[in-house]
RODO-2510 file (C-alpha; in nm, 4 decimals, decimal comma):
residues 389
     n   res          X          Y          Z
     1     x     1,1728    13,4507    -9,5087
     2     x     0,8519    13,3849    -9,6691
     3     x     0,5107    13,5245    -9,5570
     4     x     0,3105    13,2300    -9,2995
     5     x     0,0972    13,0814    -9,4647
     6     x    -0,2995    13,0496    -9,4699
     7     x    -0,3934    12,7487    -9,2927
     8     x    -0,6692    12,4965    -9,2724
     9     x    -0,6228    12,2926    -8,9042
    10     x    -0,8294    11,9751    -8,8613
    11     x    -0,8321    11,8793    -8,5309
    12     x    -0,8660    11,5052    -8,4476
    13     x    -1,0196    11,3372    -8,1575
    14     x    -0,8698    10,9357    -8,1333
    15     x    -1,0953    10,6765    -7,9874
    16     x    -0,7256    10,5250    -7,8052
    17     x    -0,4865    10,2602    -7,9470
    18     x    -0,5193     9,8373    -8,0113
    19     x    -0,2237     9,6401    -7,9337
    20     x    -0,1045     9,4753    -8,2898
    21     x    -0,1662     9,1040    -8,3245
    22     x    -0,0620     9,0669    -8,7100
    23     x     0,3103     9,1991    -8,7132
    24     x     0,6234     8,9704    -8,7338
    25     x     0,9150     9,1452    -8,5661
    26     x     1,2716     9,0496    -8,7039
    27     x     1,5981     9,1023    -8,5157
    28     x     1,8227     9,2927    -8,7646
    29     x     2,1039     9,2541    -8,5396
    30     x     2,1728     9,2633    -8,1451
    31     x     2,4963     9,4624    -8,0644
    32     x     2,3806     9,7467    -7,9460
    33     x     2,0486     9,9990    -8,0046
    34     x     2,0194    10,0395    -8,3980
    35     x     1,9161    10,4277    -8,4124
    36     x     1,8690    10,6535    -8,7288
    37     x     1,6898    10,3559    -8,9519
    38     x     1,6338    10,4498    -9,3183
    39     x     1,4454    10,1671    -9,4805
    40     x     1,3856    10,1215    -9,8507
    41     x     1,2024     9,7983   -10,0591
    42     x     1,3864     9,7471   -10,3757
    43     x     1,1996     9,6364   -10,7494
    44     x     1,2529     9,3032   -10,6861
    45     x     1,1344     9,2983   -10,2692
    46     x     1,4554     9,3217   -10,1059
    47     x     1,4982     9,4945    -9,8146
    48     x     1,7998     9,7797    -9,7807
    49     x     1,8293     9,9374    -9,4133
    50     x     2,1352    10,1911    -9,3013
    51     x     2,1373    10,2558    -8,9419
    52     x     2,4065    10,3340    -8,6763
    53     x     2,4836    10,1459    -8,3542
    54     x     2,5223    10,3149    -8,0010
    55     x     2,7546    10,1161    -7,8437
    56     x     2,8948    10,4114    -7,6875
    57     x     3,2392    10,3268    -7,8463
    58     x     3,2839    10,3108    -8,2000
    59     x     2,9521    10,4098    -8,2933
    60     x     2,9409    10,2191    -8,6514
    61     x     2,7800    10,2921    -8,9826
    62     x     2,5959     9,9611    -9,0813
    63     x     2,4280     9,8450    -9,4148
    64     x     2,1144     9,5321    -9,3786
    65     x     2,0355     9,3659    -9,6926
    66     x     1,7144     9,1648    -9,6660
    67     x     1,6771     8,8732    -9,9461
    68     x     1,3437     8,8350   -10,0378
    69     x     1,3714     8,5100   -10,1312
    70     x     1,5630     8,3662    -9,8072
    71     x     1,3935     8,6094    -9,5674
    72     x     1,7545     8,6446    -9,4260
    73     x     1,9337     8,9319    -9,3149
    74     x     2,2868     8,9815    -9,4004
    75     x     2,4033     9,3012    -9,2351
    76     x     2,8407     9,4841    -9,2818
    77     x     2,9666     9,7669    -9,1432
    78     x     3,0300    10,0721    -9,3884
    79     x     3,2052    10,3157    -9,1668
    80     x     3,2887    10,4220    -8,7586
    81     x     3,2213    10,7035    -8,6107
    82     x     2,8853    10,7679    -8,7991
    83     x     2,5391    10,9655    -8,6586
    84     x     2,1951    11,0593    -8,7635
    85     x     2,2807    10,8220    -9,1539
    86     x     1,9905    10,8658    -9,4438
    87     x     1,9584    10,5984    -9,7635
    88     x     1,8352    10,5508   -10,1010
    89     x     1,8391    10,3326   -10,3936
    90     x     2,0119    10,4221   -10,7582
    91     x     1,8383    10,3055   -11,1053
    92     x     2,0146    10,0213   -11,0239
    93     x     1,9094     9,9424   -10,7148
    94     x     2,2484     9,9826   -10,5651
    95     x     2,2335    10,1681   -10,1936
    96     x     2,3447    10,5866   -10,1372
    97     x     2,4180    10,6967    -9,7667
    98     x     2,4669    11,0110    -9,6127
    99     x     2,5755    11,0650    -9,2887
   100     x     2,7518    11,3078    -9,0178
   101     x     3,0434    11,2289    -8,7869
   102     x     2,9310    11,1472    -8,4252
   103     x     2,9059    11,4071    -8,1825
   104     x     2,9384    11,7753    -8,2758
   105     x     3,3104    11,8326    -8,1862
   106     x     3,4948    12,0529    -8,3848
   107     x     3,5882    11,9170    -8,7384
   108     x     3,2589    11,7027    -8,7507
   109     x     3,1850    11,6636    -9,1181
   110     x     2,9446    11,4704    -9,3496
   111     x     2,9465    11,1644    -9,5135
   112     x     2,8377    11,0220    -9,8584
   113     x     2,8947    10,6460    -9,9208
   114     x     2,7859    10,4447   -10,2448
   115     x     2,8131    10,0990   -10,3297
   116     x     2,9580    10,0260   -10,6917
   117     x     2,8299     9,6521   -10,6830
   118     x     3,1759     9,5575   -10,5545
   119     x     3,2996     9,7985   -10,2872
   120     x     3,1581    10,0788   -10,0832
   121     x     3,3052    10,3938   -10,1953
   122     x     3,3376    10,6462    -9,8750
   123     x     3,4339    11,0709    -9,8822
   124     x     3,3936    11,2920    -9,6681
   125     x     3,2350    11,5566    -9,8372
   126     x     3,4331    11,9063    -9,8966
   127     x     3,3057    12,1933    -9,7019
   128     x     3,3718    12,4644    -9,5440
   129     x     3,1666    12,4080    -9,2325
   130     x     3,3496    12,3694    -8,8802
   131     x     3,0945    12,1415    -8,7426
   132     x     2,8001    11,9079    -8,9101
   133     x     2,5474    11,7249    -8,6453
   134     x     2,2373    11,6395    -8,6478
   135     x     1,9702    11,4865    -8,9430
   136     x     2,1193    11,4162    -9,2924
   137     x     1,8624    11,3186    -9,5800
   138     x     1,9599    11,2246    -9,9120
   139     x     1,8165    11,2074   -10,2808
   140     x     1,9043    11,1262   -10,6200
   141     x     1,8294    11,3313   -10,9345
   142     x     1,7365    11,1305   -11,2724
   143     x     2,0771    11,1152   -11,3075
   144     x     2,1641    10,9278   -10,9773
   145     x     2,3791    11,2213   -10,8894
   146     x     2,3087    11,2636   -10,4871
   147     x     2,1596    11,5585   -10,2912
   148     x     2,1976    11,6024    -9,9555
   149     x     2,0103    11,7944    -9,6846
   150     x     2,2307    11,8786    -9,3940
   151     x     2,2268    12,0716    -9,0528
   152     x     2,5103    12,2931    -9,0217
   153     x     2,5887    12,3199    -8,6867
   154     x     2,8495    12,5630    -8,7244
   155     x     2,9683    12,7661    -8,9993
   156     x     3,3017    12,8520    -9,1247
   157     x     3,5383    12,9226    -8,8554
   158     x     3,6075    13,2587    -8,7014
   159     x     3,2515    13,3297    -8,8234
   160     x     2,9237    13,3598    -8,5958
   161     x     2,7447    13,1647    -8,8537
   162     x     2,5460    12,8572    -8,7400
   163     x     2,2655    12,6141    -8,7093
   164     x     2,1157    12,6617    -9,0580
   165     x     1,9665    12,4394    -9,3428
   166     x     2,2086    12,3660    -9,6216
   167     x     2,2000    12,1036    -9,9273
   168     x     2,4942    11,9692   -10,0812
   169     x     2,4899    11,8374   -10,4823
   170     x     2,7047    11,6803   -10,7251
   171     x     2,6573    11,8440   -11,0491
   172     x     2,9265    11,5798   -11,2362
   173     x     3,1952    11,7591   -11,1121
   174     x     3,2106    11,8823   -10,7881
   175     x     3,0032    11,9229   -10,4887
   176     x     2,7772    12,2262   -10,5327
   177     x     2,6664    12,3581   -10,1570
   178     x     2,4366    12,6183   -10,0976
   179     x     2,1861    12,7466    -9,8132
   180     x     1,8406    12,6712    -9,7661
   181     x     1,7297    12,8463    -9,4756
   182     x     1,9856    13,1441    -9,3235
   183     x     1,7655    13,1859    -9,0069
   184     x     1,9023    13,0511    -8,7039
   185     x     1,7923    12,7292    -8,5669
   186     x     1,6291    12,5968    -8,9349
   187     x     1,7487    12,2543    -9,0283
   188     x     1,8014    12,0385    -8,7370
   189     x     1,5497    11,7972    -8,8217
   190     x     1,5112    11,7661    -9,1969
   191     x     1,3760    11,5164    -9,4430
   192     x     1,3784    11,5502    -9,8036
   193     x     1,1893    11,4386   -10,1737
   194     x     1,2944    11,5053   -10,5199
   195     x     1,0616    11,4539   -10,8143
   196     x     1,1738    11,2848   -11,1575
   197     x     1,1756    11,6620   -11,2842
   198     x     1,4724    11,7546   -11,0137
   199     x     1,2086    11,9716   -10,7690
   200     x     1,3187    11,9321   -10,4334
   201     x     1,1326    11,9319   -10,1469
   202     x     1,2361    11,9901    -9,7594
   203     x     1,0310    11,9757    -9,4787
   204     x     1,2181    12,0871    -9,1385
   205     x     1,2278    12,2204    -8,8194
   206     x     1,3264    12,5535    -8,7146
   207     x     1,4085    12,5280    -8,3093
   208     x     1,5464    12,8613    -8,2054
   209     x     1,3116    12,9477    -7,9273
   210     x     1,2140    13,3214    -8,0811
   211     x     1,1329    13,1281    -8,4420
   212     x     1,0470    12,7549    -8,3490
   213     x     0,8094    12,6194    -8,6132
   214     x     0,7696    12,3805    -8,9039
   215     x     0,8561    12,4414    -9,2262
   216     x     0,8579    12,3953    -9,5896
   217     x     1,1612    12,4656    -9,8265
   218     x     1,0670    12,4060   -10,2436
   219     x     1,3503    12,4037   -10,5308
   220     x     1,1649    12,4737   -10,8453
   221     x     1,5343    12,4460   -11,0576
   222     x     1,6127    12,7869   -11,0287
   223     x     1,5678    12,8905   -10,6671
   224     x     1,4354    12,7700   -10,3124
   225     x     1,0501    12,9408   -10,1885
   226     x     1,0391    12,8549    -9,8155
   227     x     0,7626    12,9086    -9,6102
   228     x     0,6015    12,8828    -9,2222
   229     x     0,3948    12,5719    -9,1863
   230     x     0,3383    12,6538    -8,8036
   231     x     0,5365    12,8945    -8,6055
   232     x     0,4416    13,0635    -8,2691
   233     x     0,1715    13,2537    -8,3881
   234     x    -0,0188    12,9464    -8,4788
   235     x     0,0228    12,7187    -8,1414
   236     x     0,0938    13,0345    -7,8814
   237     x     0,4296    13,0355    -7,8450
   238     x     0,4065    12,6410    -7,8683
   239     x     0,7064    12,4178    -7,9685
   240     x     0,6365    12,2272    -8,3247
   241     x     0,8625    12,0858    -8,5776
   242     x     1,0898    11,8097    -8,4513
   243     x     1,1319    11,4758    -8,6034
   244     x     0,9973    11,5767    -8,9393
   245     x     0,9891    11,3565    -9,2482
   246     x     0,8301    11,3806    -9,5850
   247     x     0,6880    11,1931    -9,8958
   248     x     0,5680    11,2869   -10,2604
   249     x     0,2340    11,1670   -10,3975
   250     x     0,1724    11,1015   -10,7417
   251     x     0,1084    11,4639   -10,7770
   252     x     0,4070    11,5859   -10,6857
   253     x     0,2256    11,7409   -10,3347
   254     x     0,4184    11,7037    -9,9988
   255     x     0,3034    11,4882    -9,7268
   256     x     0,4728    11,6010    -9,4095
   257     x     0,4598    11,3885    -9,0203
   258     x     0,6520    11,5786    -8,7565
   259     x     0,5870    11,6552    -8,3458
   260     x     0,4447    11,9143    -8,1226
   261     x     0,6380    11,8788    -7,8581
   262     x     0,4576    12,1536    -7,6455
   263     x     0,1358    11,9445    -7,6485
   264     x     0,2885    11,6608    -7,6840
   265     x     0,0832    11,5589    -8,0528
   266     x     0,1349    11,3937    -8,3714
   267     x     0,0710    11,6018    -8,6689
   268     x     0,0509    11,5834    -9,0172
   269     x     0,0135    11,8306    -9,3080
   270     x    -0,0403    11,7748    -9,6923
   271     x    -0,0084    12,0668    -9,9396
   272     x    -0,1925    12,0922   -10,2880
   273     x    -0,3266    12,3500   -10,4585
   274     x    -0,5613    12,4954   -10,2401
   275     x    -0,2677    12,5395    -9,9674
   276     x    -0,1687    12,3138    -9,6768
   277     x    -0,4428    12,1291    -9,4363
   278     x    -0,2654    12,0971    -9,1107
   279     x    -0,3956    11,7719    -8,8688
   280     x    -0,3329    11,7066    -8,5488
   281     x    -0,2962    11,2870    -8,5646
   282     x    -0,2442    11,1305    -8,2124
   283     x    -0,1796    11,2635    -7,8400
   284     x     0,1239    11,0876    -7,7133
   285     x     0,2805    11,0895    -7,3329
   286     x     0,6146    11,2289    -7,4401
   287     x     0,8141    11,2984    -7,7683
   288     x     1,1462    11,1180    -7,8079
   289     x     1,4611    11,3211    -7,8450
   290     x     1,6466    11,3078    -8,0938
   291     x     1,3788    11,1091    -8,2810
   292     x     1,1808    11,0843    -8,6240
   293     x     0,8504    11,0026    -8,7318
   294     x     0,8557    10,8534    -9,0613
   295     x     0,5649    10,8490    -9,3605
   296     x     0,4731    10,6875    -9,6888
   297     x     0,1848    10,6552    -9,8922
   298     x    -0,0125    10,3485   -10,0145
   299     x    -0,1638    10,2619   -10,3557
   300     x    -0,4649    10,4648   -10,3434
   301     x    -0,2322    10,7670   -10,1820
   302     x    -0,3477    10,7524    -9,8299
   303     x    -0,0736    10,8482    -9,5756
   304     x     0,0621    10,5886    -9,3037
   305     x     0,3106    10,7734    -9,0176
   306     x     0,5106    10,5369    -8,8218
   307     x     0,5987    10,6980    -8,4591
   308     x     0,7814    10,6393    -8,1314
   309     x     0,5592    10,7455    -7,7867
   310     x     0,8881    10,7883    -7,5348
   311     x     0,6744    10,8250    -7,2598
   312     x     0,4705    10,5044    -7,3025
   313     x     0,7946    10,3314    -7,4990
   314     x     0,5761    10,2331    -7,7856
   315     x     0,6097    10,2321    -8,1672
   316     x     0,3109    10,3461    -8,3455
   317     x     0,1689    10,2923    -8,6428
   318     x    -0,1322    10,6283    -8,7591
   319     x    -0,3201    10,5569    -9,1025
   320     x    -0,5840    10,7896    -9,2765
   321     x    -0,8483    10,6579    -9,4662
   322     x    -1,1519    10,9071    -9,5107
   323     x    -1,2471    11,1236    -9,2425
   324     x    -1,0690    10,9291    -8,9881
   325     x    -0,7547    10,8378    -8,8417
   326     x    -0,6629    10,5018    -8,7086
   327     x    -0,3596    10,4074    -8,4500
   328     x    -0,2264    10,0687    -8,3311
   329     x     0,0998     9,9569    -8,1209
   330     x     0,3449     9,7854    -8,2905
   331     x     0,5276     9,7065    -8,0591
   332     x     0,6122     9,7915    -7,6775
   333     x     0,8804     9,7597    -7,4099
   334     x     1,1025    10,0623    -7,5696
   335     x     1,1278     9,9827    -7,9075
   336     x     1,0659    10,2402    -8,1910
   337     x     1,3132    10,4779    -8,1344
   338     x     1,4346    10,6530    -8,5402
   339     x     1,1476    10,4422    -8,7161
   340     x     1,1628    10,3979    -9,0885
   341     x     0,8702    10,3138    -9,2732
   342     x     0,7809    10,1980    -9,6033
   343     x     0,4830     9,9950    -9,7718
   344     x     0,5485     9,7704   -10,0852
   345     x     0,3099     9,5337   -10,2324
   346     x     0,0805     9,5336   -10,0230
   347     x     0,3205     9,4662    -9,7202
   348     x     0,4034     9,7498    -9,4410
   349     x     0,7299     9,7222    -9,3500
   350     x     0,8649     9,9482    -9,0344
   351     x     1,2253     9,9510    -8,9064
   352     x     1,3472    10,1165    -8,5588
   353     x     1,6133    10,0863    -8,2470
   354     x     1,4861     9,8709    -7,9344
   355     x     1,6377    10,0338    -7,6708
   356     x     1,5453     9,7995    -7,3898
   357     x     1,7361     9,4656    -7,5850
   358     x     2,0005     9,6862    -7,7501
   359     x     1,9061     9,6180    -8,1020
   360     x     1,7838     9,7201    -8,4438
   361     x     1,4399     9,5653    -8,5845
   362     x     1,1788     9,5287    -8,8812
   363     x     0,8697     9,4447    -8,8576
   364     x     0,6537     9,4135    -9,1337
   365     x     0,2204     9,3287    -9,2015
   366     x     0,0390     9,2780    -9,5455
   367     x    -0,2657     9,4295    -9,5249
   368     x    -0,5331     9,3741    -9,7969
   369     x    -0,6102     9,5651   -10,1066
   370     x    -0,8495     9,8408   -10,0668
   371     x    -0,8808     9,7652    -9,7225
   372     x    -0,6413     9,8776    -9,4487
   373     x    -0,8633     9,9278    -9,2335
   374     x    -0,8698     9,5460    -9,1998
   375     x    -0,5570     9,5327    -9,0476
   376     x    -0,5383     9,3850    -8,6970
   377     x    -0,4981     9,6219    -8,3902
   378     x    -0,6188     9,9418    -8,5537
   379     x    -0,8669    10,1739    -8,3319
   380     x    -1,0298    10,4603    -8,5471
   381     x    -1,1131    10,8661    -8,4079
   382     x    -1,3606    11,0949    -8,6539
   383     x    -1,1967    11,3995    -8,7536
   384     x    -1,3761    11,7199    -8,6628
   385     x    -1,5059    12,0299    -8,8477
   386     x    -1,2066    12,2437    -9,0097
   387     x    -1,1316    12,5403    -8,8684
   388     x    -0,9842    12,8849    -9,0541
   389     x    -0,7371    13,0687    -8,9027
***
């Protein structure tokens, strides 16, 4: 394992939360509690959304496709039996989805399914591991050969391996698997970002109670460089690192949102050259389980986190713009469970699982150029002095 790293901590004081009045909420579907949204805007506006439905039975894999042009939702179902899904879009703007088996029963495996512009074409992918659970995420190399970052639950059978970061790749071939993160307890909440170059990034959780922290796994083509955004040491034996999720800037540098759950908090960290600053975003009542924050970037690069408050049963929408952080409600009642968020145009869109109606939702807000700040709902905190450590 890498050496922790030096860290700059901002700690940030919030002045409380608005109550949106610009956002129009759309019902996906109603069937059941739409968990494990991953949301992505195509070229031309559409809007492409994998989630999976606990109906407590059959627990299906489904694909939304949002015309832009209707505003209409037509949603199928891609597989049963599906958990914790991840998606992106090809060069052609044709949906990838990774995803594990429900449950973590022995023989649990992951999922890849593609569409062809026809058909969706379903495997279950080859390994050697006795159980996958947990978070999947998936990329695409320049190539659109998929990547996949996985949680292996258990290891090959008849060995005490388990609960360690793995990625998954097909190199034309066949599907090339190797290990991230050997330590016990990394992986179980994982996001991931590849460049145009191939670099991968990971940002995950380690949550084996001797090692719990947050943490940062790099591919530079040739081999992985992992290191300790926050472990014990850094919040006293504190417990920090679920519900990650990660974006690139133009730069290539990560963007990371993920939870203290000790505290409870909202955190973010960015890393360029000079290392990683480490924030503390928002004080919530109580951090979902198993949940995940979700971040993107705007034009001008400033990060938006979209996140679920389990205690109040609010979705959450935290944006930086200088100095300060600003939070609204998006909505209320128990919805926001597994949020997804992306901006496009000028348009925020955010989807996530309403628990209370037993459904899966998007809502989206334009907000105007150069100005987010002007949109409705958001209540702003000054950041204090950094601190060294």
């Amino acid at each position: 394992m890498s050496r922790i790293l030096s860290i700059t901590v901002v700690l940030l004081f919030l002045a409380g939360t608005a109550a949106a009045s610009s956002w129009e909420a759309e019902v996906v579907e109603a069937v059941g509690v739409g968990r494990f949204s991953s949301l992505k805007i195509d070229k031309d506006g559409n809007a492409h959304l994998a989630y999976v439905v606990d109906d407590g039975n059959r627990y299906p894999l489904k694909y939304a496709f949002r015309d832009a042009a209707l505003k209409r939702w037509f949603v199928m179902n891609v597989d049963f039996g599906a958990s914790f899904c991840s998606l992106v879009l090809d060069s052609k703007q044709r949906p990838h989805i990774s995803y594990a088996d429900h449950g973590t029963m022995s023989g649990s495996k992951l999922h890849y399914a593609h569409w062809d512009g026809a058909t969706w074409n379903r495997q279950a992918i080859p390994l050697n591991s006795d159980v996958i659970g947990y978070y999947t995420s998936i990329g695409l190399d320049s190539a659109d050969r998929p990547m996949i970052s996985f949680y292996e639950y258990r290891g090959p059978k008849d060995t005490d391996i388990k609960i360690r970061l793995r990625d998954v790749k097909w190199n034309g071939e066949y599907w090339q698997v190797e290990t991230v993160d050997w330590q016990e307890g990394s992986g179980k909440f994982n996001g991931m970002a590849i460049e145009p170059n191939g670099s991968v990034h990971i940002a995950y959780a380690n949550v084996s109670s001797g090692t719990a922290g947050m943490r940062y796994a790099y591919w530079n083509g040739k081999s992985w460089s992992l290191e300790i955004l926050e472990g014990h040491e850094q919040n006293n034996g504190g417990y920090v690192g679920p519900n990650a999720s990660i974006t690139l800037d133009k730069e290539g540098h990560p963007h990371v949102a993920y939870m203290n759950v000790s505290t409870p908090l909202l955190k973010y960290a960015v890393r360029t050259s000079a290392g990683w600053t480490i924030e503390a975003v928002d004080s919530i009542a109580k951090v979902g389980y198993p949940d995940r924050n979700s971040i993107a970037l705007d034009d001008q690069g400033r990060p938006y986190i979209s996140y679920y408050d389990a205690g109040r049963g609010q979705l959450k929408l935290a944006h930086r713009e200088g100095q300060n952080w600003m939070t609204m409600v998006v909505d209320r009642n128990f919805s926001g469970i597994t949020s997804s968020l992306q901006i496009d145009r000028g348009t925020i869109w955010i989807a996530y699982g309403d628990e209370a109606n037993g459904a899966i939702k998007v809502a989206h807000s334009e907000i105007e150029p150069g100005a987010p700040s002007k949109l409705a709902g958001f209540a702003s905190g000054k950041a204090a002095v950094p601190e060294k450590h």
